[in-house]
N, C-alpha and C positions, 0 to 999 in steps of 0.2 A: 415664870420660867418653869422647865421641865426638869426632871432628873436626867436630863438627856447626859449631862456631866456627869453625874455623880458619883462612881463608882470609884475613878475620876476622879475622887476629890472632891466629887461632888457637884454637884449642879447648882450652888449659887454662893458664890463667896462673898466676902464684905469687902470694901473699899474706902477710903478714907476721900474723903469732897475734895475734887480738883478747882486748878482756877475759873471753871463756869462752876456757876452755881447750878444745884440743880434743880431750881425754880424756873431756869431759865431755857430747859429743855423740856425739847417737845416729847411725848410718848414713848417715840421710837428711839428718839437718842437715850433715853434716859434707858430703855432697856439694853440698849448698846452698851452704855454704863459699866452696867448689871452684868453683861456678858463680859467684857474688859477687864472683869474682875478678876478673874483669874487666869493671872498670869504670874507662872511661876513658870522659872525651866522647868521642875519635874516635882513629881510628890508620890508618898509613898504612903497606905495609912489600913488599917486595921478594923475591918467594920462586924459586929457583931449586925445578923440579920434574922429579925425575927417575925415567923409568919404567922399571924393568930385570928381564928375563927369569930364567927359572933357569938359560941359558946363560950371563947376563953382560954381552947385548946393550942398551946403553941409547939411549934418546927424551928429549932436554933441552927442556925449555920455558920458559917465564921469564912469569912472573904479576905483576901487582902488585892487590894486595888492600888495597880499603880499607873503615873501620867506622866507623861512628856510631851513638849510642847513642840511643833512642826515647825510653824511657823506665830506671826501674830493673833489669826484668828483660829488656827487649826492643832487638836493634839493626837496623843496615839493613847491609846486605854486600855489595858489590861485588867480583869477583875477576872481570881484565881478563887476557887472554893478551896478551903483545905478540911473541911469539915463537917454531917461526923461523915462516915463511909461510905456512905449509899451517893454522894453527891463529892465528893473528894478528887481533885485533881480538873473536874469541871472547867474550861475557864470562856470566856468572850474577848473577843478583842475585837476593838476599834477603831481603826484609821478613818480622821476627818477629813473632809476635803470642802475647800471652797465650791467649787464648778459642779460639783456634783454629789450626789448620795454618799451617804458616811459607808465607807465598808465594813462589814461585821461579819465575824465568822466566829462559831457557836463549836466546842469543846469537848464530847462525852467520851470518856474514858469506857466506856463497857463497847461502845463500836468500834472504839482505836482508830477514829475520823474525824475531822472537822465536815460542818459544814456551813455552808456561805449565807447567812440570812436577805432572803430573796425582799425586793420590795412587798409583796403579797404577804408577808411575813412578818412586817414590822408592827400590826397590831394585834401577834400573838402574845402570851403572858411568857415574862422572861421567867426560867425555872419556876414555876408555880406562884410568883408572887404577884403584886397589885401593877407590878410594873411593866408595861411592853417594851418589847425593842426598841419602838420608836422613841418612850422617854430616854432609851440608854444614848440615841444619836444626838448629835448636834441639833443645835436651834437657828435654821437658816433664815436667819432676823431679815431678811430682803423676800421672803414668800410672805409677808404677812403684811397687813391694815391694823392698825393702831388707833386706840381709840380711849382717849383717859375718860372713867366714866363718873369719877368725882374724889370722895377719897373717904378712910377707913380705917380706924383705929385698933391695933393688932397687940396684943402685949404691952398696951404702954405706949406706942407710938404710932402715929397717925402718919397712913401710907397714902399713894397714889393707885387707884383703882385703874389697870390699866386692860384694857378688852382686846385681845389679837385673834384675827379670824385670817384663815389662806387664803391669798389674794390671788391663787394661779391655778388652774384646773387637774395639774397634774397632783400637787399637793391637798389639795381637795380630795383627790381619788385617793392616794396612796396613803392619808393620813385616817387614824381614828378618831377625830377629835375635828367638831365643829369651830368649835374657836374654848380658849381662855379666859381665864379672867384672873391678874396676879395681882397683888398688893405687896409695894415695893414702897419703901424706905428709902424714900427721895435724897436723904443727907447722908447715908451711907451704902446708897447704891445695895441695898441686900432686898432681894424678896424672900417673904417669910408667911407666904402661904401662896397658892394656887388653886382654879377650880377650874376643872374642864370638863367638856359637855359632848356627848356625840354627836352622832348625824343625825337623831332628832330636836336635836336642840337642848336635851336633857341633862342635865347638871348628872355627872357618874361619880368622879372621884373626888379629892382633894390632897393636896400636898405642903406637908407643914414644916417649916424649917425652925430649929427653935438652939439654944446651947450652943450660941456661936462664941466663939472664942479667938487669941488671937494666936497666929504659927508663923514665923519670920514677918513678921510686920504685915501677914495678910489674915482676914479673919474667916471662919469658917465652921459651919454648922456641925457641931456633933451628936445634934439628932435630927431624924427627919421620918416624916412620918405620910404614908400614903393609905389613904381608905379607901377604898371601892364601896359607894353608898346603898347598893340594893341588894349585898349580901352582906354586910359588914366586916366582910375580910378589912384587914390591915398587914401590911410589911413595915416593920420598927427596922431603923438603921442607928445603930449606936457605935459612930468613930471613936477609935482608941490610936497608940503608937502614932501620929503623924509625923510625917518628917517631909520636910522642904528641902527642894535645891538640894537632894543625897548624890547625884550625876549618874542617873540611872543610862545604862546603856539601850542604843537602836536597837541588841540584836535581841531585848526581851523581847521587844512589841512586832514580834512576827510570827506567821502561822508554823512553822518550825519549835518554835519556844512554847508556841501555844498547846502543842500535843504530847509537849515535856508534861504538864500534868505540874503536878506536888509532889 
């Protein structure tokens, strides 16, 4: 899986094994699983972000992200910079939708405008880090081919190698990203690492989940870590404050709220 959550809350929470096993799922369901995870009404949480060179040289920002859930597969995401000034008041927001492209519209307080992040746009670098638009959207688990490719020992626990490539031509075009490859945690439903490759086939980044904890009975990673491998940039996300189930109101997660800033 992507960081397509995560902001979110994140892009891959833990789950505790239902009554299928899940030995007993196929690829796809199992990342269904994986996606199913998170489900809360709402969350609210605290992320330190940090952008560091292959020198060493690091850029701290401080974000507070918050979620609401639409419906069963679909949420609304807010992720507000509050920090330091040059980047303050910033925010993104995103409306999921089943039928169609996640909406996003992008925050800058120096032009006192949103603006709408266009398909063409989703595999630019969100504010200068390892992550594009497209991680910050939804994962339209029905655009993809599945394919377990054996399995992989991660911290201690041996995952399911699972290979997703776009099954649809439009997604093909629109996405950066040749296909994946995650290792997931077959008994707990969490993936705790990603690698994805572009449209030469070349392995580019990686994403690591690690300091998963538990928050109202769901668990959830409070670190996570993305590399871009041919400059060795990295963006560290370090969750603080979480809070579950707070009854965050509809009228945050709209483009009106959005250009309220901090």
């Amino acid at each position: 899986m992507t960081i397509r959550k995560v902001f979110l809350a994140a892009a891959v929470f833990f789950l505790a094994a239902g009554p299928v096993q899940a030995e007993e799922l196929s690829p796809k369901e199992l990342m269904r699983q994986v996606d199913k995870a998170n489900r809360t009404k709402d969350s609210r949480r605290t992320l330190t972000m940090t952008l560091m060179n292959a020198n060493g040289s690091k850029r701290e920002r401080k974000v507070v992200s918050m979620r609401k859930q639409v419906d069963e597969n679909n949420d609304k995401v807010l992720a507000q910079f509050e920090s330091p000034g040059d980047v303050a008041g910033t925010g993104l927001l995103t409306i999921e939708h089943d039928d169609r492209d996640d909406d996003q519209w992008l925050y800058l307080p120096a032009l006192k405008k949103t603006r709408r992040i266009s398909a063409t746009d989703k595999t630019d670098s969100f504010m200068g880090t390892d992550f594009t638009y497209e991680d910050m959207s939804s994962l339209k688990l029905d655009e993809y081919e599945y394919k377990k490719l054996g399995t992989k020992t991660v911290d201690g626990v041996e995952c399911a190698e699972i290979e997703m490539i776009p099954n649809n031509e439009k997604r093909k075009k629109e996405s950066g990203y040749s296909k994946s490859i995650s290792l997931v945690d077959p008994k707990r439903y969490v993936v705790l690492q990603t690698d994805y490759f572009n449209l030469k086939d070349e392995q580019t980044k990686t994403l690591r989940s690690s300091n998963i904890n538990q928050y109202g009975g769901i668990h959830m990673p409070d670190h996570m870590e993305m590399v871009t491998h041919k400059t060795g940039h990295k963006t560290l996300l370090e969750f603080t404050n979480t809070e579950i189930d707070v009854g965050l109101k509809d009228d945050l997660f709209t483009e009106r709220n959005l250009m309220r800033g901090r």
